[in-house]
DSSP file (Angstrom, degrees, kcal/mol; ACC not computed):
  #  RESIDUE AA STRUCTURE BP1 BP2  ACC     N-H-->O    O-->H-N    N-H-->O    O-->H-N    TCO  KAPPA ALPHA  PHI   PSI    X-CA   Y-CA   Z-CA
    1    1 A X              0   0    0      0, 0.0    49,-1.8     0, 0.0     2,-0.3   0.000 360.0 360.0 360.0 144.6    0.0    0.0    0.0
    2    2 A X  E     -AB  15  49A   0     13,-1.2    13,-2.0    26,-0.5     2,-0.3  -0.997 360.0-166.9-125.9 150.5    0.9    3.8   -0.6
    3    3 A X  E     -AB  14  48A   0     45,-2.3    45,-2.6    -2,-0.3     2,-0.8  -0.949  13.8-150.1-127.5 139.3   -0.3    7.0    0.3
    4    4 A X  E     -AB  13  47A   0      9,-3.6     8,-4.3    -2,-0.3     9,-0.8  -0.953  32.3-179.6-105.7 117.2    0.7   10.6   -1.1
    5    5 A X  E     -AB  11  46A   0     41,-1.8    41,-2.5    -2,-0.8     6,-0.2  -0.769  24.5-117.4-101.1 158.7    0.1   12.9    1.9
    6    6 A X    >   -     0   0    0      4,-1.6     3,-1.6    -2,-0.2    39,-0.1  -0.354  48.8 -90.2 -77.0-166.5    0.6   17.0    2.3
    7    7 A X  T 3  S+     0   0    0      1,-0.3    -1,-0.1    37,-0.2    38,-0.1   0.629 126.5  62.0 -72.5 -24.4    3.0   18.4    4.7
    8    8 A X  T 3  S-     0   0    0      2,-0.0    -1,-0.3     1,-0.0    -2,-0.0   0.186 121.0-101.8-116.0  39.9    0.0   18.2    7.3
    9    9 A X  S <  S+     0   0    0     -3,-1.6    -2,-0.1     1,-0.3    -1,-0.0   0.139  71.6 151.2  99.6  -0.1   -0.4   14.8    7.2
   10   10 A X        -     0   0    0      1,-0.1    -4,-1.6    -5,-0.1     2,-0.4  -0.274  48.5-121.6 -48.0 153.4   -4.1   14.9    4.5
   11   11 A X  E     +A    5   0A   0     -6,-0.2    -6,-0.2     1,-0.1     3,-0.1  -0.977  34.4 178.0-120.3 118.9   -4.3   12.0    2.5
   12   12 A X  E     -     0   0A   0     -8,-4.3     2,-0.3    -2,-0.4    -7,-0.2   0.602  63.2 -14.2-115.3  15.5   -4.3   12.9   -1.2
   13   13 A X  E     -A    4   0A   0     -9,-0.8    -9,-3.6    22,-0.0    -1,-0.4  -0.816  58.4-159.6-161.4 162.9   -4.4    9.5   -3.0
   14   14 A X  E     +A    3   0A   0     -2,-0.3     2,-0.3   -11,-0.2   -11,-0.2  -0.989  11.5 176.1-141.5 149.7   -3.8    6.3   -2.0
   15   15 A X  E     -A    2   0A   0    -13,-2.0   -13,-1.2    -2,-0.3     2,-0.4  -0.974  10.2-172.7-141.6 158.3   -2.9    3.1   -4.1
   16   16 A X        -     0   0    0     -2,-0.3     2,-0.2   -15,-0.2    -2,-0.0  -0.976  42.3 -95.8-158.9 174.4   -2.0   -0.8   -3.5
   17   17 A X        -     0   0    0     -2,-0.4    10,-0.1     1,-0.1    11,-0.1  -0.532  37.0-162.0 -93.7 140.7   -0.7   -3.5   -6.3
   18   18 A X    >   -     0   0    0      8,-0.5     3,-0.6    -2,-0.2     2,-0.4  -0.100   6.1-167.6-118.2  55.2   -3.8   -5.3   -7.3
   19   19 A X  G >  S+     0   0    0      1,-0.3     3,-0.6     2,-0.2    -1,-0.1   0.213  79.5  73.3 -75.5  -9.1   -2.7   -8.8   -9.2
   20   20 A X  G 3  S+     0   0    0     -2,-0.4    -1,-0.3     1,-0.2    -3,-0.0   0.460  82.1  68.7 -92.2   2.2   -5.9   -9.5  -10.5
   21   21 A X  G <  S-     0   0    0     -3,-0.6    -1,-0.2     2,-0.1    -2,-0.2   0.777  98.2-132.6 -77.2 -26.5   -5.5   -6.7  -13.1
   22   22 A X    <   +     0   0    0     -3,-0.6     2,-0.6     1,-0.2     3,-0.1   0.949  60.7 147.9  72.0  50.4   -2.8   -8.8  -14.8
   23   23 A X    >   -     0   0    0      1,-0.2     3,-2.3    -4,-0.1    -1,-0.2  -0.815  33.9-171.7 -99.1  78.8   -1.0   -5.2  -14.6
   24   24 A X  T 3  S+     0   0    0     -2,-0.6    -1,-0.2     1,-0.3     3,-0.2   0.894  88.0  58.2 -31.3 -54.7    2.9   -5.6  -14.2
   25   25 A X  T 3  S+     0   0    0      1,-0.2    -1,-0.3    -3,-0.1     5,-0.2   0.166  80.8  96.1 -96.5  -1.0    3.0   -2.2  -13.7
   26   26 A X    <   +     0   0    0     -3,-2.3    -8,-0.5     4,-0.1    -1,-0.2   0.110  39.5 146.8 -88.1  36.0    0.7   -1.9  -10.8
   27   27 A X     >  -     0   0    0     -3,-0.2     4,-1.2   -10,-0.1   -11,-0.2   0.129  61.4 -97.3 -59.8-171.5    2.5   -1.8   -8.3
   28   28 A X  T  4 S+     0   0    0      1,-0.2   -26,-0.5     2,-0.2     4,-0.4   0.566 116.6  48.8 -85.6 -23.9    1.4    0.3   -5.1
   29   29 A X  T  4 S+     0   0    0      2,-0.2    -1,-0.2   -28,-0.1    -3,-0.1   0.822 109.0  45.1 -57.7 -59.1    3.3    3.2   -5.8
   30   30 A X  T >> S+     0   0    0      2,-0.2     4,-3.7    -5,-0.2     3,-1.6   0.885 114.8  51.5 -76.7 -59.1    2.6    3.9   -9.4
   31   31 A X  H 3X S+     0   0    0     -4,-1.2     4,-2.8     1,-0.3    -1,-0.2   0.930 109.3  50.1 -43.8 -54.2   -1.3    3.3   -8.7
   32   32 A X  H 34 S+     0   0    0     -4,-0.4     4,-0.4     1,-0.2    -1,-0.3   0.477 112.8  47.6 -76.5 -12.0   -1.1    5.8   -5.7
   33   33 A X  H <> S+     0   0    0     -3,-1.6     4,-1.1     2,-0.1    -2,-0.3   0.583 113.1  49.9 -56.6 -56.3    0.7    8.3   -8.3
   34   34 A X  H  < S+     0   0    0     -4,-3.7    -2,-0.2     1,-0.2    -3,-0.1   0.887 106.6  58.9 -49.2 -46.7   -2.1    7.5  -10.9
   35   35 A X  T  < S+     0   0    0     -4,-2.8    -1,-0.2    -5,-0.4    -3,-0.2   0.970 100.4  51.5 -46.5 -69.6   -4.5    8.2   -8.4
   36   36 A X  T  4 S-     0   0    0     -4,-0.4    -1,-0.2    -5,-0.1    -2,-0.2   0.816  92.7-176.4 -32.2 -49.9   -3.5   11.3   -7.8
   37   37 A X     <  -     0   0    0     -4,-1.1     2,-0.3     2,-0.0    -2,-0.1  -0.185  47.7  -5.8  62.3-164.6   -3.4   13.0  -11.7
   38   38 A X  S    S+     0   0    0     -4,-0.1     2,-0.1     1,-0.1    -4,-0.0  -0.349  82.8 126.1 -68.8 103.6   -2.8   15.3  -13.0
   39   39 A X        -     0   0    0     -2,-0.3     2,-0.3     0, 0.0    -1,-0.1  -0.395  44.9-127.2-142.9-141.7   -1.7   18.3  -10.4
   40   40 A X  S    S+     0   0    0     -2,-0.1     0, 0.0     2,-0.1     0, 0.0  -0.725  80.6  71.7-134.5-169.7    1.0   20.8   -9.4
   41   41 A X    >>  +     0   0    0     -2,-0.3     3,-2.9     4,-0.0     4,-0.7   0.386  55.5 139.0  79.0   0.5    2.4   20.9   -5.8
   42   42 A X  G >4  +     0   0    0      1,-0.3     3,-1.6     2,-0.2    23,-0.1   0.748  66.8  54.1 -19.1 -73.9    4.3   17.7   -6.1
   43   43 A X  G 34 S+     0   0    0      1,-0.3    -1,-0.3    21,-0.1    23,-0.1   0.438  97.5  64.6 -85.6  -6.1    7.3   18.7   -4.3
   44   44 A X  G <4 S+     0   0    0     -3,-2.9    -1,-0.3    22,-0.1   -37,-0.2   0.577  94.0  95.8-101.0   6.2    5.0   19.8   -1.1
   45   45 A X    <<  -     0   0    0     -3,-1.6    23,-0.9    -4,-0.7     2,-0.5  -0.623  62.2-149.0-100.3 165.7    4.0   15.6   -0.7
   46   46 A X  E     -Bc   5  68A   0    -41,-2.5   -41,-1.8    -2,-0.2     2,-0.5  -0.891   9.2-143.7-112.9 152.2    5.2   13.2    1.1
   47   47 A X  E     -Bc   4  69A   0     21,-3.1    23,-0.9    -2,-0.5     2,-0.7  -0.858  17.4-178.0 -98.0 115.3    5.3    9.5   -0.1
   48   48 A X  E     -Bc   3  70A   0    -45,-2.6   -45,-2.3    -2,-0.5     2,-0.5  -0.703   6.6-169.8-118.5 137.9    4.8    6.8    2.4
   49   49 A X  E     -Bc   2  71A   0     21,-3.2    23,-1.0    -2,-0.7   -47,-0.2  -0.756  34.7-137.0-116.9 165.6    4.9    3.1    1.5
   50   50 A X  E    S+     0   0A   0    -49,-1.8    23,-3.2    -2,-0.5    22,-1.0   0.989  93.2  18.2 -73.0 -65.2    4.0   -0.4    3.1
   51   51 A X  E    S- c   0  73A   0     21,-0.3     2,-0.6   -50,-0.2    21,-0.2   0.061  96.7 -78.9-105.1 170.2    7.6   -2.0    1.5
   52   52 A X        -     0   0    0     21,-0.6    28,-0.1    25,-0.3    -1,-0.1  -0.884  63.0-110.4 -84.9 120.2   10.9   -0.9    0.1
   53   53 A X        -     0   0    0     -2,-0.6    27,-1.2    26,-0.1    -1,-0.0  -0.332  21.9-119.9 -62.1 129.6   10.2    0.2   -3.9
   54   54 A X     >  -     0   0    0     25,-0.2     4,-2.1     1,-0.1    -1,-0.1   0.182  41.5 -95.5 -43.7-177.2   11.3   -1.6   -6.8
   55   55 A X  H  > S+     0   0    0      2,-0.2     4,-1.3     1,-0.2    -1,-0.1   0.911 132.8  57.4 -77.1 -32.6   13.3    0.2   -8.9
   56   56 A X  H >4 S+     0   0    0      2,-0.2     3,-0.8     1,-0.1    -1,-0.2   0.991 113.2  46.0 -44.7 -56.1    9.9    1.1  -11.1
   57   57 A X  H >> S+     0   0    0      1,-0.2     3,-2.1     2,-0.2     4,-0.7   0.999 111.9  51.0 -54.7 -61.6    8.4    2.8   -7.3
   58   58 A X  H 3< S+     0   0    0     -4,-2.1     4,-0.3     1,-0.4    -1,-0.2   0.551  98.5  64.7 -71.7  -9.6   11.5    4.6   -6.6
   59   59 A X  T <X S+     0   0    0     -4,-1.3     4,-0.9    -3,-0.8    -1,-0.4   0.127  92.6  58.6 -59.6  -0.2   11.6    6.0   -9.6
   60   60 A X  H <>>S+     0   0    0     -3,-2.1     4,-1.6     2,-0.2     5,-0.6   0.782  92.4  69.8-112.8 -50.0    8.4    8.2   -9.4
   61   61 A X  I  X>S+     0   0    0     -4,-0.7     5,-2.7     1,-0.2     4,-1.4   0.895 107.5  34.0 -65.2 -21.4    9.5   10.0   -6.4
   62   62 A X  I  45S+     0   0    0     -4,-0.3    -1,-0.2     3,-0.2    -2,-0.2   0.840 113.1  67.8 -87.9 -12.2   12.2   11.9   -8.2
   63   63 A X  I  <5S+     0   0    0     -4,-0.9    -2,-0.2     1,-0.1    -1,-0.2   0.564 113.3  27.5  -0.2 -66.7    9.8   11.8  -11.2
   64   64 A X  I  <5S-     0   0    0     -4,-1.6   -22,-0.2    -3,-0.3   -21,-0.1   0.462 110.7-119.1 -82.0 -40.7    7.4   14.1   -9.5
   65   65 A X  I  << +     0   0    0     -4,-1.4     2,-0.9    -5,-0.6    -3,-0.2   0.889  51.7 166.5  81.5  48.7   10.1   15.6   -7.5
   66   66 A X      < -     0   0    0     -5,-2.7    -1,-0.2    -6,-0.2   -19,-0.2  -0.890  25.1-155.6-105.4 105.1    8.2   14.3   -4.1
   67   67 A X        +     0   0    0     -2,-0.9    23,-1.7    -3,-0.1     2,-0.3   0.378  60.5  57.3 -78.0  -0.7   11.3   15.0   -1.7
   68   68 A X  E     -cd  46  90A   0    -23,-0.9   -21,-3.1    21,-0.1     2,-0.5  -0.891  58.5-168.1-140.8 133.6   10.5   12.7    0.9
   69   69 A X  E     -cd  47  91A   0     21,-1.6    23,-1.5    -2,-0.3     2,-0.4  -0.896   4.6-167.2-122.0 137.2   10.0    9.1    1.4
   70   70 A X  E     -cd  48  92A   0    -23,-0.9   -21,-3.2    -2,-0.5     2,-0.4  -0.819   5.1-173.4-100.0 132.1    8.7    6.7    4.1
   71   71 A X  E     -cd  49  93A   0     21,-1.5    23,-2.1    -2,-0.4    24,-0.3  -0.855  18.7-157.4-123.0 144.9    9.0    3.0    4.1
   72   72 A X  E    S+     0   0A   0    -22,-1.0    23,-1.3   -23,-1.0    24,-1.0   0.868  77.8  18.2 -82.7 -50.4    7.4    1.0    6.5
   73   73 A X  E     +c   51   0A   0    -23,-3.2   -21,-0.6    22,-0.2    -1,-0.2  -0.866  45.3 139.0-165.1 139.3    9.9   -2.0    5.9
   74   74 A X        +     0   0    0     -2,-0.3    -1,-0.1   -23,-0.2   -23,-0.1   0.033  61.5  94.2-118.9  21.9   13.3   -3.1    4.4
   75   75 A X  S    S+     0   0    0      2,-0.2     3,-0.2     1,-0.1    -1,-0.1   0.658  97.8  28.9-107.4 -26.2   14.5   -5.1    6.6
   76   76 A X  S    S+     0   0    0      1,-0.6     2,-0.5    24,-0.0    -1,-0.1   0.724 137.1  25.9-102.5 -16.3   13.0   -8.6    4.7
   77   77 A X        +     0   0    0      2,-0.0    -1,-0.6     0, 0.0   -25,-0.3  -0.863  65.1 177.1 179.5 113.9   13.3   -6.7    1.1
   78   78 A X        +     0   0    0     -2,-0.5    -4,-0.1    -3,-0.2     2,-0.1  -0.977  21.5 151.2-122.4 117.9   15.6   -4.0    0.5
   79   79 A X        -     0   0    0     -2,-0.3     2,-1.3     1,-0.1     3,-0.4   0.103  59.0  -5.2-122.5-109.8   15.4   -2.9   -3.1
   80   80 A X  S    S+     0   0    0    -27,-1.2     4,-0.1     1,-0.2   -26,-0.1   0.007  84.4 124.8 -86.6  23.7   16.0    0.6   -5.2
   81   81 A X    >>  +     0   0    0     -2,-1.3     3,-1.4     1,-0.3     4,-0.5   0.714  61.9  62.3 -55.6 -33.8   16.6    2.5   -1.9
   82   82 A X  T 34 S+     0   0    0     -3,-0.4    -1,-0.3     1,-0.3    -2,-0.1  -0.456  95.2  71.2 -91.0  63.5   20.3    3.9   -3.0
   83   83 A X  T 3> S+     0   0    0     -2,-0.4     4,-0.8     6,-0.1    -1,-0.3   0.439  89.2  56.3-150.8 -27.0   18.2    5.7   -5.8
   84   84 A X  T <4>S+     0   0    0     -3,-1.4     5,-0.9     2,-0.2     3,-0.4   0.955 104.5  49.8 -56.8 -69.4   16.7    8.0   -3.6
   85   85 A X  T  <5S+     0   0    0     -4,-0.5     3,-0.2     1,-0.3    -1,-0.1   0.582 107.6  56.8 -47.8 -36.8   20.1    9.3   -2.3
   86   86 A X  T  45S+     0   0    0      1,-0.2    -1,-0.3     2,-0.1    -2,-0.2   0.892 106.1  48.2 -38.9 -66.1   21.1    9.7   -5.6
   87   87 A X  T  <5S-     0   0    0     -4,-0.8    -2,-0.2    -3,-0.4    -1,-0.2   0.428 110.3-116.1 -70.5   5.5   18.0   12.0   -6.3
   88   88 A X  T   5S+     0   0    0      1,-0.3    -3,-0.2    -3,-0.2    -1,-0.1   0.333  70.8 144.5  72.2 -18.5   18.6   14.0   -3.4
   89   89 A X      < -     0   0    0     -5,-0.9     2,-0.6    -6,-0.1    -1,-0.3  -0.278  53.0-122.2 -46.2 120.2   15.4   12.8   -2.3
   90   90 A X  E     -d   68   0A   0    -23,-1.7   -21,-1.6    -3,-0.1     2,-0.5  -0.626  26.3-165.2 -86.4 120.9   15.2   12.2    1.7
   91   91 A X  E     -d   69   0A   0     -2,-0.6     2,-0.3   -23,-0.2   -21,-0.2  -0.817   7.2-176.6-100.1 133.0   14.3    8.3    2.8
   92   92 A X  E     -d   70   0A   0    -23,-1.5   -21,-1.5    -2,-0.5     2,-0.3  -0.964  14.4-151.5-130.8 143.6   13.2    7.6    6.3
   93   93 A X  E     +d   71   0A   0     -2,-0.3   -21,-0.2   -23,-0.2   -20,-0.1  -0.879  14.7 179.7 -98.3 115.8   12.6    3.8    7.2
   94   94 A X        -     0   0    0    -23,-2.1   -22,-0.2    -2,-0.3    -1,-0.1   0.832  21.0-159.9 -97.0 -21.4   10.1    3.9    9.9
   95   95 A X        -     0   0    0    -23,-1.3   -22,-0.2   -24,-0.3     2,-0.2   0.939   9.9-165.5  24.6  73.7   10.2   -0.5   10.0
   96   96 A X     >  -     0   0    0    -24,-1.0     4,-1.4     1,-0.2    -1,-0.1  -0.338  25.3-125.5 -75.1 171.0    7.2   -0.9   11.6
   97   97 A X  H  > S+     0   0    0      2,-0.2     4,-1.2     1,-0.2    -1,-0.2   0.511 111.4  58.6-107.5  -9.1    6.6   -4.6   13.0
   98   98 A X  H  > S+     0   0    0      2,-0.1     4,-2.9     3,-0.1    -1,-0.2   0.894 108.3  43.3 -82.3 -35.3    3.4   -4.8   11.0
   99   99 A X  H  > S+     0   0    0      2,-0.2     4,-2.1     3,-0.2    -2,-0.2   0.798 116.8  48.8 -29.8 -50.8    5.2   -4.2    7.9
  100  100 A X  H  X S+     0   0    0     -4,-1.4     4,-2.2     2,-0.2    -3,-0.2   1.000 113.3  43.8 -60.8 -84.4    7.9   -6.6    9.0
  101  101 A X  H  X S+     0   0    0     -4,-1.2     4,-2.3     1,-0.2     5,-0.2   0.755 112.9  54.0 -24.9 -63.4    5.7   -9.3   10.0
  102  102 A X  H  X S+     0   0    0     -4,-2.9     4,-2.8     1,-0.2     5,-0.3   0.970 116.9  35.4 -33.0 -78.1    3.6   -8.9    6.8
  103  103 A X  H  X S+     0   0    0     -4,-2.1     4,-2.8    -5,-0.2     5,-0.3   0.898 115.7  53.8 -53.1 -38.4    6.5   -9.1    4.6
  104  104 A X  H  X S+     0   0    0     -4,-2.2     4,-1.4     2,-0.2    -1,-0.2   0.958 117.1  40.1 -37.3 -63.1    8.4  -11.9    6.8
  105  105 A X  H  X S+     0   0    0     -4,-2.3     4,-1.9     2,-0.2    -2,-0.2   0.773 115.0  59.0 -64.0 -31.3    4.9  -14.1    6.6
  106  106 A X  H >X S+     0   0    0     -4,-2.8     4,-1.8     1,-0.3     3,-1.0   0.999 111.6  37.4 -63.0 -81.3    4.8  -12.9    2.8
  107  107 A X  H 3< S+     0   0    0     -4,-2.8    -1,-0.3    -5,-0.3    -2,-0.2   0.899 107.4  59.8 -51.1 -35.1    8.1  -14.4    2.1
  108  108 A X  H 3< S+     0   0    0     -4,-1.4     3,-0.3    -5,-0.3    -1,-0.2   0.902 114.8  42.3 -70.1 -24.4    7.8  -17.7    4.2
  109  109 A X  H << S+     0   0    0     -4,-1.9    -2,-0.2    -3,-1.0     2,-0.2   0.859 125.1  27.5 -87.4 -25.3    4.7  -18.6    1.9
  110  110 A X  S  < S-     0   0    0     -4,-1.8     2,-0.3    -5,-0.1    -1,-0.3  -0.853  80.3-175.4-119.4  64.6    5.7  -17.7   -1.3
  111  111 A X        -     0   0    0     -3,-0.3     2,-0.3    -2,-0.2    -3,-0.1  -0.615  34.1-104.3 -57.7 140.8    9.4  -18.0   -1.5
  112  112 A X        -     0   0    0     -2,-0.3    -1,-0.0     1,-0.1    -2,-0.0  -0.572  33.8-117.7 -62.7 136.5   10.9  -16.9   -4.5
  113  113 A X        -     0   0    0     -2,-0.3     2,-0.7     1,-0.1    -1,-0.1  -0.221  33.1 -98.5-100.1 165.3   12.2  -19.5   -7.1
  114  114 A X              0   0    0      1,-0.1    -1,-0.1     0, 0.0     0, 0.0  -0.727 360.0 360.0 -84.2 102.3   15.7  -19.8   -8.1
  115  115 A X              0   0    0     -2,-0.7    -1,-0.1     0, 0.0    -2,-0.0   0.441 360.0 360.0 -70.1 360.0   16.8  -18.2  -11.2
């Protein structure tokens, strides 16, 4: 799940991957960015996500030019993080323990296959 909030914590779209679109591209990020449209004021939201973004997600905030993001958790999946830092963009990791859990349980049922 993601949320773009202002600076005083309003929620102005919210988005979450829905696999039963048969969407690659739908992740939670991108959706929560869709959501949004067409607007000015980018640079005065914040993004907060459930997960660490793929490299797709983590691309939008400097996209947009949304100068901060929060991830709930990276601790079980750490992906496109160093992309931020790159964009000048500021990440804080809040790793909340529902996040954690979530992703932990995520991963013990669905392991990923071996390439």
């Amino acid at each position: 799940m993601a949320v773009l909030a202002d600076a005083a914590g309003h929620i102005v779209a919210r988005g979450h991957q829905r696999v039963q679109t048969g969407d690659p591209t739908a992740h939670a990020e991108v959706v929560c960015v869709r959501n949004a449209g067409r607007r000015y004021g980018w640079p005065q939201l914040i993004l907060v996500s459930t997960l660490s973004p793929c490299i797709m997600c983590a691309g939008t905030s400097p996209l947009f030019r949304v100068p901060r993001v929060v991830i709930g958790e990276n601790r079980n999946f750490l992906s496109a993080e160093a992309l931020f830092r790159s964009a000048r963009c500021q990440r804080e990791c809040a790793r909340y323990p529902e996040c954690i859990a979530l992703m932990r349980d995520f991963h013990r049922r669905a392991p990923r296959p071996l390439e």
